[in-house]
C-alpha positions, 0 to 999 in steps of 0.5 A, spaced: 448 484 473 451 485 481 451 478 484 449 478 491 451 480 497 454 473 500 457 472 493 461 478 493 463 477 500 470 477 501 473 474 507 480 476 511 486 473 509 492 473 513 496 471 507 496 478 505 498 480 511 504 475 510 506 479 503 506 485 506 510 483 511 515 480 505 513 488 502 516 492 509 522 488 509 525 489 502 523 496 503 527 496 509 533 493 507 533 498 500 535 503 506 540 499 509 543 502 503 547 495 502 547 493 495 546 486 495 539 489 496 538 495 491 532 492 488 528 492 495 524 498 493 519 494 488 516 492 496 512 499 495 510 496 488 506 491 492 503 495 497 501 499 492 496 493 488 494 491 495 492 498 497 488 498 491 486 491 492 483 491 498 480 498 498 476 497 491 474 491 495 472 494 501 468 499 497 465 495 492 462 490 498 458 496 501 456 499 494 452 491 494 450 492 501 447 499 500 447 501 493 452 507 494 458 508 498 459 514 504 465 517 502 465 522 509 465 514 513 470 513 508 475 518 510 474 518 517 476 511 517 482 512 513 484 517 517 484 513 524 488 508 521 493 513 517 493 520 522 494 517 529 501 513 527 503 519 523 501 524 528 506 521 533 512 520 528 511 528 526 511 531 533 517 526 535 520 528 530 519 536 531 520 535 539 527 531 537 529 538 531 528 543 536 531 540 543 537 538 539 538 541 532 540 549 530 534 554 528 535 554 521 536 546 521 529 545 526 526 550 521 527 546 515 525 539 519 519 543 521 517 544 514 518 538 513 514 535 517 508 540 514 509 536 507 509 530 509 503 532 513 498 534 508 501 529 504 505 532 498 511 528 500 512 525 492 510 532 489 515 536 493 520 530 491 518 530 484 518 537 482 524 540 487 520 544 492 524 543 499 523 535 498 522 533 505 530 528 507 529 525 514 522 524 511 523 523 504 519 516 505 513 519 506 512 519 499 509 514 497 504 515 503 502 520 499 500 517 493 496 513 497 493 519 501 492 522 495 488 515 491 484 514 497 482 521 495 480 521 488 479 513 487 473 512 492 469 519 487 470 516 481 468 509 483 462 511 485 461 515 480 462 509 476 458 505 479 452 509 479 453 511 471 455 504 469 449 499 469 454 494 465 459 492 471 464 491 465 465 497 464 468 499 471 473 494 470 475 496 463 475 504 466 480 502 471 485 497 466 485 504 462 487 508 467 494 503 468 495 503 461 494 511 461 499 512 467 504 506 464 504 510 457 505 516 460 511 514 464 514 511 457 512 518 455 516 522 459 522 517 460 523 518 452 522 526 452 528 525 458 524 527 462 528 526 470 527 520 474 525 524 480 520 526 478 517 519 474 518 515 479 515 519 484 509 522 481 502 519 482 500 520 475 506 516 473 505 511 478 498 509 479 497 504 474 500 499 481 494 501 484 490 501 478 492 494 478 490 492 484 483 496 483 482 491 476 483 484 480 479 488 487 473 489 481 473 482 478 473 478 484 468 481 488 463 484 482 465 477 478 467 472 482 469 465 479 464 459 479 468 452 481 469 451 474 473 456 473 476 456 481 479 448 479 481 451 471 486 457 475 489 453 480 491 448 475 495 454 472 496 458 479 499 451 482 505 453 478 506 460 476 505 463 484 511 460 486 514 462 480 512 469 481 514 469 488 521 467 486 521 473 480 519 478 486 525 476 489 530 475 484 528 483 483 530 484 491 537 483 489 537 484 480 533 491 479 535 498 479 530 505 480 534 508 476 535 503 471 531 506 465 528 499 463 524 499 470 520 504 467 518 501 460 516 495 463 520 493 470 515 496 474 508 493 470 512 485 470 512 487 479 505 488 478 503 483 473 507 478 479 503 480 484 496 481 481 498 473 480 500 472 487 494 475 490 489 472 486 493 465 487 492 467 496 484 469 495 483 463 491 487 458 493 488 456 501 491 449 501 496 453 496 504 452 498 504 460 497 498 460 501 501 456 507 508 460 507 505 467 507 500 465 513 506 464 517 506 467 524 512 471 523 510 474 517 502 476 519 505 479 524 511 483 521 504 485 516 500 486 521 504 492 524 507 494 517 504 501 518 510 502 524 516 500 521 515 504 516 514 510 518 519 509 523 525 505 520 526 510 515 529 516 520 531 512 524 536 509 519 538 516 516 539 518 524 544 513 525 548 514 518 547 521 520 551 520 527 557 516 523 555 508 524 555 503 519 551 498 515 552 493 520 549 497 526 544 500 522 541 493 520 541 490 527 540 496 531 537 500 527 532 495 525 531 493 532 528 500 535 524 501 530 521 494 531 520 497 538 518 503 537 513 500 531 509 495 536 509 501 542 506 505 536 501 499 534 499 496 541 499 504 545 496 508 540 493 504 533 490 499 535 485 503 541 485 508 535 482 502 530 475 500 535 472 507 533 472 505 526 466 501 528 462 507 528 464 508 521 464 503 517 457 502 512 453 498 516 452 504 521 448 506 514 442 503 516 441 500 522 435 495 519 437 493 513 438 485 513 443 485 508 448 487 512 451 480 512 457 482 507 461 487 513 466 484 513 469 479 519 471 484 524 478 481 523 479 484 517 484 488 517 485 494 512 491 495 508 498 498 512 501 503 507 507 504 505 
């Protein structure tokens, strides 16, 4: 049995946008290339159970709204909030190869830019086929762009079929074990790196993590009794969990092929519990570090930094600086030119998302109280 609209209404939460911002910086620091932070790749780990988190919430509201899901409102809300910024980073790049760069080496960017553009960044890497390098962060966009394609079908689809809205949840847990195991797979039949760590196939159980939690609390949200039993657990394993994901900051390796047995499904584990832990605890001490002003900021403009910070960087190196400029110059532009990126050009870009979101389905309908706060702010990718 659905439960209701209002029950399945999710409120916007800063704190998420507090641990994306925690997720952005590691990221960031990982392509500093200092050593001290060569585990900061687990931040696209927690960006990618958020995205699979706050999208099947989303989706699942307005299939309780309205009994279905608009894919066509779907996609073109994902497109202003993912093109515009995308656009401008693609076209500076262009602009920058052909004015300073040979022929030949513009010419390759070009291409470049063209894959990271149609989203085939992470197949390109993982199969060898031109992988884009000034743009080689853009796969992990990618793998977003392409779970935003497929999983949005396959909800629905799941939805309609399933009376049992158990099933969908059991479904998508499925899903994360087939992708772990594969991963197990390849790694066993020496299978390269590269392509295990950038395949959709081999990475989509984060996701699919986040989709589990996004299905339970909103089709299954938990009645007081339950609420006051997962705080009592939640008061201590949060904070452990945060501590874990910071230790992993600076202890893990991608190479290390221990990641790819369990080390990336222990970060995912981490951070379904940390999630959990801020929809459910709001007086929580993780709850109040992460809704810090500094951190909702940083998350909230999180989409920029990392589009930007990655060329950036690379170009610096690139010119013979060194980790210290790169690290504070380097981090300095493209906060500057993410908040350029954010205030000019994203957030006038957003408020046509209005025309698209599910209420626009029906006018009438009375129970359209369960759209979402017009503060709630989507996932920023990573």
């Amino acid at each position: 049995m659905m439960p209701s609209g209002s029950d399945a209404k999710l409120a916007y939460a800063p704190e998420l946008d507090g641990l994306r911002g925690i997720a952005i910086l590691a990221v960031m620091l990982f392509h500093t290339e200092m050593s001290i932070f060569k585990g900061g790749f687990i931040g696209v780990d927690i960006f990618f159970v958020l995205s699979g988190f706050l999208i099947t919430s989303l989706l699942i509201q307005e299939f309780v709204a309205t009994k279905t899901i608009s894919l066509k409102n779907f996609y073109i809300r994902r497109l202003l909030r993912l093109g515009p910024a995308l656009m401008l980073l693609l076209i500076s790049y262009c602009i920058i190869s052909f004015f300073f760069l040979s022929k030949e080496q513009a010419n390759s960017n070009y291409i470049d830019a063209f894959i990271s553009l149609i989203y085939l960044s992470n197949w390109a890497r993982a199969f060898d086929v031109h992988p884009p390098d000034f743009l080689g962060h853009t796969w992990s966009l990618s793998i977003e762009e392409q779970f935003y394609i497929l999983w949005p079908i396959l909800l629905l689809t799941l939805l309609r079929i399933s009376k049992n809205r158990w099933y969908v949840f059991i479904f998508t847990v499925l899903i994360a074990l087939v992708s772990w195991l594969l991963r197990i797979h390849f790694i066993i039949n020496d299978v390269s790196l590269i392509r295990v760590y950038n395949g959709l196939d081999t990475r989509a159980d984060a996701l699919m993590t986040g989709c589990a939690l996004g299905v339970l609390l909103v089709l299954y949200p938990p009645s007081e009794m339950s609420r006051h039993s997962c705080f009592k657990w939640l008061k201590y394993l949060s904070p452990l969990a945060m501590l874990c994901l910071l230790f992993l900051v600076f202890a893990s390796d991608w190479q290390d092929f221990r990641m790819y047995y369990f080390g990336f499904s222990v970060v995912e584990c981490l951070v379904f519990i940390l999630i959990l832990d801020i929809r459910l605890n709001k007086e929580g001490i993780l709850s109040k570090l992460l809704a810090l002003k500094g951190l909702v900021w940083i998350g909230s403009i999180s989409y920029g930094l990392y589009l930007w910070h990655y060329p950036v960087y690379r170009t610096m190196f690139a010119l013979g600086f060194g980790h210290k400029a790169v690290v504070f110059v380097g981090t300095l532009a493209t906060f500057i030119i993410a908040m350029f990126s954010y205030f000019i050009l994203e957030k006038p870009v957003l408020r046509l998302r209005k025309f698209f979101s599910y209420k626009s389905l029906d006018q009438n309908n009375t129970q359209m109280s369960t759209q979402l706060p017009s503060g709630q702010t989507e996932i920023l990718k990573m």
